[in-house]
N, CA and C atoms as a LAMMPS dump frame, in Angstrom:
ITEM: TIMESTEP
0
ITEM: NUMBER OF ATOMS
309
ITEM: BOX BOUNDS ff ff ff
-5.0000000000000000e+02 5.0000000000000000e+02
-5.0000000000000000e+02 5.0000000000000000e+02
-5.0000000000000000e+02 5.0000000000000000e+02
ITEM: ATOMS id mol type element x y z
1 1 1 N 26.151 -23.207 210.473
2 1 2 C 27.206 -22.585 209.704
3 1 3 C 26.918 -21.083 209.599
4 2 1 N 27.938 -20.278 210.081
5 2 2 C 27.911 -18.589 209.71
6 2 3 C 28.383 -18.291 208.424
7 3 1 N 27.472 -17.493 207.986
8 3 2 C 28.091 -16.635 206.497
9 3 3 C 28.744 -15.57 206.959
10 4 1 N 29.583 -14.821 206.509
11 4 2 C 30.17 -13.681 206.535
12 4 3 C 29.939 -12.763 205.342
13 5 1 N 29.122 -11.687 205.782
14 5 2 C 28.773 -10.736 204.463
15 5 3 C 30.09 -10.041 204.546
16 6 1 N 30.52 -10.3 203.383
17 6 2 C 31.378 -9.079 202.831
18 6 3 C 31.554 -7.775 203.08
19 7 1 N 32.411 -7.052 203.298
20 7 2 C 32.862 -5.417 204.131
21 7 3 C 32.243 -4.474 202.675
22 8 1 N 31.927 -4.571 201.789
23 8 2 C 31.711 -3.595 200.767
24 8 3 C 30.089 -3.851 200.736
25 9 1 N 29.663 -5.408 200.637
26 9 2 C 28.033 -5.366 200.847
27 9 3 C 27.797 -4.985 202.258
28 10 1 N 28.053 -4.68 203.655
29 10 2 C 27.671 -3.819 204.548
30 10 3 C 27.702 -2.382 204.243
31 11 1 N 28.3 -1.688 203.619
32 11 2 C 28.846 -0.52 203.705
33 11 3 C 27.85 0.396 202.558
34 12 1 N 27.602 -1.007 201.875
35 12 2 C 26.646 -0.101 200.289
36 12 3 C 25.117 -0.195 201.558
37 13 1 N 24.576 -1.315 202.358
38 13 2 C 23.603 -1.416 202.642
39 13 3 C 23.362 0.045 203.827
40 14 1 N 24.829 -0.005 204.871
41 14 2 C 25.082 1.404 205.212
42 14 3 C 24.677 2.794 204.822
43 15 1 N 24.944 2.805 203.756
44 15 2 C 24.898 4.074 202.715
45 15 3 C 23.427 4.248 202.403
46 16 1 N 23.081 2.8 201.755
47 16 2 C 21.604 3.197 201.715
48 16 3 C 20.339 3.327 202.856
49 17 1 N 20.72 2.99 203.592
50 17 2 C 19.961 3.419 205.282
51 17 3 C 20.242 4.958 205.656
52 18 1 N 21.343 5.091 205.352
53 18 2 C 21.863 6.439 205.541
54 18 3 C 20.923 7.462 204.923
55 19 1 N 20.808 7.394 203.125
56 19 2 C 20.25 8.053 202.726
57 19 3 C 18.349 8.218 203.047
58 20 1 N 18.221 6.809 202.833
59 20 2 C 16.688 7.062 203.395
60 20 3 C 16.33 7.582 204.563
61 21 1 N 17.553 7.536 205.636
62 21 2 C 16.226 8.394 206.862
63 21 3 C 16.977 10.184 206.502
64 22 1 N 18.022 10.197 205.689
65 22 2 C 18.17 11.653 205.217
66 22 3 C 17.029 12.335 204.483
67 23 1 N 16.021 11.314 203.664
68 23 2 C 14.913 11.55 203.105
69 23 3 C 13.739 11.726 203.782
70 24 1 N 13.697 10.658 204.955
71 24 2 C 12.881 10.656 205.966
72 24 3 C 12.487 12.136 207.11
73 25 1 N 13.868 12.449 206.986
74 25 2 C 14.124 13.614 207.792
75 25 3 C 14.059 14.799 207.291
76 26 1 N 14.213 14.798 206.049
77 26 2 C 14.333 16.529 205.123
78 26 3 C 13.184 16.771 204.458
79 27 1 N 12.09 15.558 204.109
80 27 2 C 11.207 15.834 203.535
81 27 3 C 9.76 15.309 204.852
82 28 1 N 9.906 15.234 205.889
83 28 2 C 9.402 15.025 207.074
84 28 3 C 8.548 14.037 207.317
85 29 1 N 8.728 12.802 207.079
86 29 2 C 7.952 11.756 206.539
87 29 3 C 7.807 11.208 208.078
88 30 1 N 6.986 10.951 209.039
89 30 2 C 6.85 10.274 209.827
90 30 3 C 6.535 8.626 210.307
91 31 1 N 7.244 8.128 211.099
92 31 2 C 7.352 6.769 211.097
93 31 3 C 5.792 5.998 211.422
94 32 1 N 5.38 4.761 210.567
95 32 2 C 3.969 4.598 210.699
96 32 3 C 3.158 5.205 209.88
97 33 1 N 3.312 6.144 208.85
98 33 2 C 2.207 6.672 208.181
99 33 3 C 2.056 5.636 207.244
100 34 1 N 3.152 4.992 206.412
101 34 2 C 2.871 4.226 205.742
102 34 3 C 3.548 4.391 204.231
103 35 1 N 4.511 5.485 204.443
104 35 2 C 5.19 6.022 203.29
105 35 3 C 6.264 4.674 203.511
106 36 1 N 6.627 4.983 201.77
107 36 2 C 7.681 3.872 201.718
108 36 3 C 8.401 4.488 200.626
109 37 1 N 9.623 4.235 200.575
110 37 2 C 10.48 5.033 199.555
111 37 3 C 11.339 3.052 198.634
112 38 1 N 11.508 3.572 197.275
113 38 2 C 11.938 2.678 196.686
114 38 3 C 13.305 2.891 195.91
115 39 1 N 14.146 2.466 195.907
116 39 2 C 15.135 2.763 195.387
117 39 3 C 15.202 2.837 193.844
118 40 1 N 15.35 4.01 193.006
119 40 2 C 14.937 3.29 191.529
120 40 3 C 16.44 3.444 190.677
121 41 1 N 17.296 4.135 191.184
122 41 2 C 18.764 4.207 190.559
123 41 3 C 19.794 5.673 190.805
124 42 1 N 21.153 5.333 190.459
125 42 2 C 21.53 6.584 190.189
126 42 3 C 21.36 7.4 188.795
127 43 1 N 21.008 8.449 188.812
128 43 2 C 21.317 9.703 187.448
129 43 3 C 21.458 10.698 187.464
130 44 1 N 21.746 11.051 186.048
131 44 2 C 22.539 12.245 186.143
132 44 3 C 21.517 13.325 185.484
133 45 1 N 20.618 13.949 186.308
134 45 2 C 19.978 15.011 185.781
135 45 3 C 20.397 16.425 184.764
136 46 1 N 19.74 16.846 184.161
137 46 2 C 19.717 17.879 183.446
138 46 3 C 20.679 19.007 183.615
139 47 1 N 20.947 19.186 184.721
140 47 2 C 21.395 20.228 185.601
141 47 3 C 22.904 20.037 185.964
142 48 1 N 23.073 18.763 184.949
143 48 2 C 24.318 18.196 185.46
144 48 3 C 25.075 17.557 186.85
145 49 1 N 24.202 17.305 187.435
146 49 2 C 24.476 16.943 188.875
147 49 3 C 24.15 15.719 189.021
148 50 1 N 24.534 14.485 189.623
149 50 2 C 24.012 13.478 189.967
150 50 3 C 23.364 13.182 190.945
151 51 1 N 22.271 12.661 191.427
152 51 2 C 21.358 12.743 192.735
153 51 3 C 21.098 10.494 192.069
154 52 1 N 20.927 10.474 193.491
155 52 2 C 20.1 8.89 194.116
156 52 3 C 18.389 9.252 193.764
157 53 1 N 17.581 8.611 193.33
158 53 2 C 16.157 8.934 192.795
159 53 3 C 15.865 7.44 193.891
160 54 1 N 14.818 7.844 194.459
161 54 2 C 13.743 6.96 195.356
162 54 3 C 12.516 7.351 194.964
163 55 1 N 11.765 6.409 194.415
164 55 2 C 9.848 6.64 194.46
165 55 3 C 9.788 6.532 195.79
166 56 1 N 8.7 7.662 195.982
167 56 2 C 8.045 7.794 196.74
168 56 3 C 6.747 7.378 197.102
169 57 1 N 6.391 6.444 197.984
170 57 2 C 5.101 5.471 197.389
171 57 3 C 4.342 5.7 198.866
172 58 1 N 2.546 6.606 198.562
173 58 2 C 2.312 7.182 199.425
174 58 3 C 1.121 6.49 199.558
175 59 1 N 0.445 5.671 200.474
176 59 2 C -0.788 5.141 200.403
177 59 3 C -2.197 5.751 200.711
178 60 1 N -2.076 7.566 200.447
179 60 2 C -3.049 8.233 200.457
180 60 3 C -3.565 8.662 198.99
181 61 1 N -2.218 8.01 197.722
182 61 2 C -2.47 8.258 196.431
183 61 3 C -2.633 6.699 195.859
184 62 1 N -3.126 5.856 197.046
185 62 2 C -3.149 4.61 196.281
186 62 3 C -4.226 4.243 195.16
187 63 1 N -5.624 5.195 194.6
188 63 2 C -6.49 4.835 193.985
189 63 3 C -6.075 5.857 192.691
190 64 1 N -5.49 6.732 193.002
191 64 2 C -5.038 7.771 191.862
192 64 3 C -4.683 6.833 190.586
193 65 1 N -5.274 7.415 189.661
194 65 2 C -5.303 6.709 187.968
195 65 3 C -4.017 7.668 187.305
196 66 1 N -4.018 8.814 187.682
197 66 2 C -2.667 9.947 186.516
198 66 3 C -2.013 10.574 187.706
199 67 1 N -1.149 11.133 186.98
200 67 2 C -0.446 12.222 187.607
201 67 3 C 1.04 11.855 187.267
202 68 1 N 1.836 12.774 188.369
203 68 2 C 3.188 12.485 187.976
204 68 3 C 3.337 11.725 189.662
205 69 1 N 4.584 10.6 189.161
206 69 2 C 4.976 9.917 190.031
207 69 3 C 5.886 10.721 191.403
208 70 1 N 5.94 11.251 192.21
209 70 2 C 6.822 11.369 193.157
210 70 3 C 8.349 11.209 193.426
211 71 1 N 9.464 11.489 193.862
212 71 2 C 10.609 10.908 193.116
213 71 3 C 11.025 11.802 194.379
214 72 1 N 12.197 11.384 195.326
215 72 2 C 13.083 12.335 196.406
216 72 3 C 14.514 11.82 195.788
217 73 1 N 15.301 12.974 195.837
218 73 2 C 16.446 13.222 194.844
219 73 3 C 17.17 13.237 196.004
220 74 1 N 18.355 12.749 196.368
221 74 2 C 19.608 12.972 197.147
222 74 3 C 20.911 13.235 196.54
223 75 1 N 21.416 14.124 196.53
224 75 2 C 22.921 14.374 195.936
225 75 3 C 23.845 13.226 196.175
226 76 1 N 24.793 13.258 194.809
227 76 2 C 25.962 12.253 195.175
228 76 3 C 26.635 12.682 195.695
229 77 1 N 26.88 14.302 196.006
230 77 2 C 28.274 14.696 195.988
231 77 3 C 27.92 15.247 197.877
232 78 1 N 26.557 15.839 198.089
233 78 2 C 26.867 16.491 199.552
234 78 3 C 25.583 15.838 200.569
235 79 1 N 24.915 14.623 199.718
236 79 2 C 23.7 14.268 200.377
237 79 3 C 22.578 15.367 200.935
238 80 1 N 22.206 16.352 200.153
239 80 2 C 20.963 16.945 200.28
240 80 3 C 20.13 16.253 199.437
241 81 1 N 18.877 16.804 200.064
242 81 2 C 17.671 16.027 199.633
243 81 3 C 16.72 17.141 199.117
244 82 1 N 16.038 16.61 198.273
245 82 2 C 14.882 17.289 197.399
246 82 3 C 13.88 16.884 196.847
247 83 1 N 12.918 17.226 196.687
248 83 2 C 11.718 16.764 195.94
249 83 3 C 12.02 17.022 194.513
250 84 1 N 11.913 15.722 193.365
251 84 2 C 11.812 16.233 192.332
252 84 3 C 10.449 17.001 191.705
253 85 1 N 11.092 17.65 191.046
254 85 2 C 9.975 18.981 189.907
255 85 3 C 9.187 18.087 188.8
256 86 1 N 8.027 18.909 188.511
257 86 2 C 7.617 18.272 187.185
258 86 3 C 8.462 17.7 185.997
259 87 1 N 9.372 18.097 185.659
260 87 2 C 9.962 17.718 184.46
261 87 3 C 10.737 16.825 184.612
262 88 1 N 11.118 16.947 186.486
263 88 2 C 13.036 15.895 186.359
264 88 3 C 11.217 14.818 186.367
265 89 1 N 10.438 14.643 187.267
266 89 2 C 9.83 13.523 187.409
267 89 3 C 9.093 12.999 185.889
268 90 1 N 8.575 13.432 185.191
269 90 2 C 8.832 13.283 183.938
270 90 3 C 9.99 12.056 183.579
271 91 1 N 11.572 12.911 183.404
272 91 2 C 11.941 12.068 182.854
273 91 3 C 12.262 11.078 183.729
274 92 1 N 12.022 11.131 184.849
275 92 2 C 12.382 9.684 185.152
276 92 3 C 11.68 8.794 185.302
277 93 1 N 10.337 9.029 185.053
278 93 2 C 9.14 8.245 184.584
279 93 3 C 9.333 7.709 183.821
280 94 1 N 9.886 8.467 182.486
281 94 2 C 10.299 7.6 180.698
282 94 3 C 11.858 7.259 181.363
283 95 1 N 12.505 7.103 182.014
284 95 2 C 13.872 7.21 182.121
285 95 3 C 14.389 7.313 181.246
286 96 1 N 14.575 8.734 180.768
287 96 2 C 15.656 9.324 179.816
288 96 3 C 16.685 10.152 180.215
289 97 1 N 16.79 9.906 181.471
290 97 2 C 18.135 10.465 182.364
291 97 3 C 19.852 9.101 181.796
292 98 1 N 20.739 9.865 181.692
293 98 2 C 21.657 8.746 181.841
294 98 3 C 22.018 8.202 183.386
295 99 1 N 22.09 7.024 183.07
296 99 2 C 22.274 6.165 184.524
297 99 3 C 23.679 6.506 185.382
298 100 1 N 24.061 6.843 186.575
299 100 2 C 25.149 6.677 186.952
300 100 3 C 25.882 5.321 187.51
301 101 1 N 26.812 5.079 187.351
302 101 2 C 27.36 3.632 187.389
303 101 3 C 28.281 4.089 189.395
304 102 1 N 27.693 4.197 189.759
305 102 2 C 28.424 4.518 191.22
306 102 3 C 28.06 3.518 192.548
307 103 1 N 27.182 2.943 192.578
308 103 2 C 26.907 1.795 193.136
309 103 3 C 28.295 1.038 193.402
């Protein structure tokens, strides 16, 4: 028996392939190192802008006890990519960003 995935669950899974090798590519992550990016939500930063937040999960900081977590920011509106700063990573550590409902 064939399932048929749904035209809106291809298109979100689309989108999100899309964005990760936009991350892959702007922040120069090479295939095989072992980086892995995680999806953690949409929000709406400080700055008023909404960006896609992915941890960044690097297995050269795998014994590290502190610090600030890593976080690559993609725009909702033009898909650029960025490293978040101390503070956005901050709050999205405590997540005290409001969530965007755009999914």
């Amino acid at each position: 028996m064939t399932v048929m995935t749904p035209e809106w669950e291809r298109i979100m899974k689309d989108e999100d392939l899309r964005r990760r090798q936009i991350i892959r590519d702007k922040l120069g992550f090479q295939k095989g190192s072992g980086i892995r990016l995680l999806y953690k939500g949409a929000y709406l930063l400080p700055n008023g802008k909404g960006y896609y937040a992915y941890t960044i999960i690097d297995p050269s900081m795998k014994d590290r006890k502190t610090g600030l977590i890593p976080y690559a920011l993609v725009s909702v509106y033009n898909y650029s990519c960025r490293k978040a700063i101390g503070d956005e990573c901050l709050g999205l550590m405590a997540d005290e960003f409001p969530h965007l409902y755009i999914d």
